[in-house]
C-alpha positions in Angstrom: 47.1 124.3 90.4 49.0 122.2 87.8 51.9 124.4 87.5 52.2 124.7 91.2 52.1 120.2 91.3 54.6 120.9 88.2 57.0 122.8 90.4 56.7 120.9 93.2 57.3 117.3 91.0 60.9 119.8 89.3 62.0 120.9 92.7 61.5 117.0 93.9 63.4 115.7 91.1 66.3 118.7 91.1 66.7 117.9 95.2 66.6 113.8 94.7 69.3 114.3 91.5 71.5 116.8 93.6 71.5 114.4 96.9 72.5 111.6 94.2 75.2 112.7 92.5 76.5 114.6 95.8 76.5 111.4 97.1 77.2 110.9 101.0 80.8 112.5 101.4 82.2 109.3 99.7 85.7 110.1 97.6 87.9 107.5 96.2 91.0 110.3 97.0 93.3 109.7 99.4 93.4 110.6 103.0 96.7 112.0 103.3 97.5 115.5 103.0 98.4 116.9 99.6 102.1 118.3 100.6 103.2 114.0 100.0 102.4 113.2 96.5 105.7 111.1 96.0 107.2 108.3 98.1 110.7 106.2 97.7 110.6 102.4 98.4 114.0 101.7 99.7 114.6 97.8 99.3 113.4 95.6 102.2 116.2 93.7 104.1 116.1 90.3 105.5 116.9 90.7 109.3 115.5 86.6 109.7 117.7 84.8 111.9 117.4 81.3 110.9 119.6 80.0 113.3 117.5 81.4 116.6 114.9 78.2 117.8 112.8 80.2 119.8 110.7 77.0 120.1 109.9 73.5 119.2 108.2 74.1 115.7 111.3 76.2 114.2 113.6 74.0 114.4 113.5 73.8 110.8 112.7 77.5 109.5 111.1 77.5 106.1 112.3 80.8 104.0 112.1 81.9 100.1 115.2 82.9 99.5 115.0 86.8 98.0 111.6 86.8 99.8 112.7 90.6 100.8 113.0 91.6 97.0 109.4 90.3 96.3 108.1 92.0 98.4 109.8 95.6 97.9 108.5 94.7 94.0 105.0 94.2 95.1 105.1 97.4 97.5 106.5 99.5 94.4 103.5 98.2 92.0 100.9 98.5 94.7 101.7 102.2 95.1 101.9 102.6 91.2 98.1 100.4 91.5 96.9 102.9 93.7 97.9 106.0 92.3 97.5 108.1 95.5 101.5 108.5 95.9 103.8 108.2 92.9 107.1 106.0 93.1 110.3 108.3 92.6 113.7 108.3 93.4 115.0 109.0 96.6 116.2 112.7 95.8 112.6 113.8 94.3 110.7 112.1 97.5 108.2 113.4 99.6 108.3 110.2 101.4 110.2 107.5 102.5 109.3 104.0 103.4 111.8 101.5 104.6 111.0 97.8 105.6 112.7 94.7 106.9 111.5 91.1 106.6 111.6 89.9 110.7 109.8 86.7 110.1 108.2 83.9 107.3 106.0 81.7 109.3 104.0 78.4 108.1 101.7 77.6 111.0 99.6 73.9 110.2 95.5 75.1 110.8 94.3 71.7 110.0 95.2 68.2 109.7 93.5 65.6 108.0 92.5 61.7 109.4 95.8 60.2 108.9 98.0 63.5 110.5 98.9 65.4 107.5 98.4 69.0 107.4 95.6 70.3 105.4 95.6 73.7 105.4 98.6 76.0 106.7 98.2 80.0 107.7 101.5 81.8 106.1 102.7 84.8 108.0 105.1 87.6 106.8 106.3 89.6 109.1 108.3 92.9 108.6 108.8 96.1 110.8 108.1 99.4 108.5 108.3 103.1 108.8 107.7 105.7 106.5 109.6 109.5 107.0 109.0 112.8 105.9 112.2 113.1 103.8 111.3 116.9 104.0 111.7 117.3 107.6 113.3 114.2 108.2 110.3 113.2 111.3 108.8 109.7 111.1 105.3 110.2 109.8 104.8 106.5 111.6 106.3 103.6 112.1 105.1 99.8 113.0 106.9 96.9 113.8 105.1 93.1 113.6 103.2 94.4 110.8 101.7 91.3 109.2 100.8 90.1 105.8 99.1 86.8 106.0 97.0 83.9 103.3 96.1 80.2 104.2 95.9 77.7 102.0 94.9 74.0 101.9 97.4 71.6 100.8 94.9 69.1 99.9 91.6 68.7 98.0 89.8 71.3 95.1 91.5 74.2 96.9 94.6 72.8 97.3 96.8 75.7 96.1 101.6 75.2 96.0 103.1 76.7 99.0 104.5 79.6 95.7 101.0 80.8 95.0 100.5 81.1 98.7 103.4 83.1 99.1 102.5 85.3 96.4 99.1 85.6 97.8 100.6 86.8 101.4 102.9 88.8 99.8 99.9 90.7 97.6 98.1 90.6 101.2 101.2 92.1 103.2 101.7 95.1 99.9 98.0 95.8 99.9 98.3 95.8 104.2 101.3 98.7 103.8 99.8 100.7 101.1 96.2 101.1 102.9 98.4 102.1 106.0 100.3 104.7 103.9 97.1 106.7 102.2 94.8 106.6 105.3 94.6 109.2 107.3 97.5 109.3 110.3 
């Protein structure tokens, strides 16, 4: 009788270990398929049109100059973060992923008592596509793809307009990277 309750207590243990360590299907590898294992940034152009007043609030655009260079640099050292897709040159690619900056907004969210904007919403905007440089196909492609932070200009969370713009441009890498390695 006790080896039979011994059994039973070992078989218990051996199913609740197995179940634990197998886990529920969760896998920090990538969804993509294993033929792309490399991927070349090309550098991001600046295709803003400062000039264009499309309406009332842009009549003065606010851009970063070599806002377009940041942000191929954070792409490149998010993919190299991840690890699912290796940077390479553009002969040894699997992949291809080209970008253009469309758009830097700064939209005012809040304003304090006397009408000074308290916290702004920071938009970068770029239209991105990523090819098979195999096959030459577009694996897919997105335009108005958005990277975004707000920030308060005022108070303990008061944060420069150049930390925010870091922060959306960290937001927009991270934005194009999870797109890359999901499934399609």
């Amino acid at each position: 009788m006790i080896k039979v309750k011994l059994q039973a207590f070992l078989f218990s243990v051996f199913c609740i270990l197995f179940f634990v360590i197998a886990g529920c299907g969760y896998t920090t590898r990538s969804m993509i398929t294993n033929k792309y294992k490399t991927i070349y940034i090309t550098p991001f152009v600046n295709k803003i049109d400062i000039t264009s007043q499309n309406y009332v609030g842009s009549q003065y655009k606010v851009y970063r100059p070599l806002l377009e260079t940041d942000i191929t640099h954070a792409v490149n050292n998010k993919y190299l973060f991840d690890g699912n897709l290796k940077p390479v040159p553009k002969e040894g690619a699997d992949l291809i992923l080209k970008g253009e900056l469309i758009d830097f907004r700064r939209d005012p969210l809040r304003y304090t008592d006397s009408d000074e904007v308290a916290e702004y919403r920071l938009n970068l905007v770029v239209n991105v596509s990523l090819l098979d440089n195999k096959e030459n196909k577009i694996v897919w492609e997105e335009n108005g793809f958005t990277g975004m932070f707000t920030f308060f200009t005022t108070g303990s969370l008061a944060v420069s307009e150049s930390i925010a713009i870091n922060d959306a441009i960290d937001d927009l890498a991270r934005r194009i990277v999870e797109r890359t390695v999901e499934q399609w």
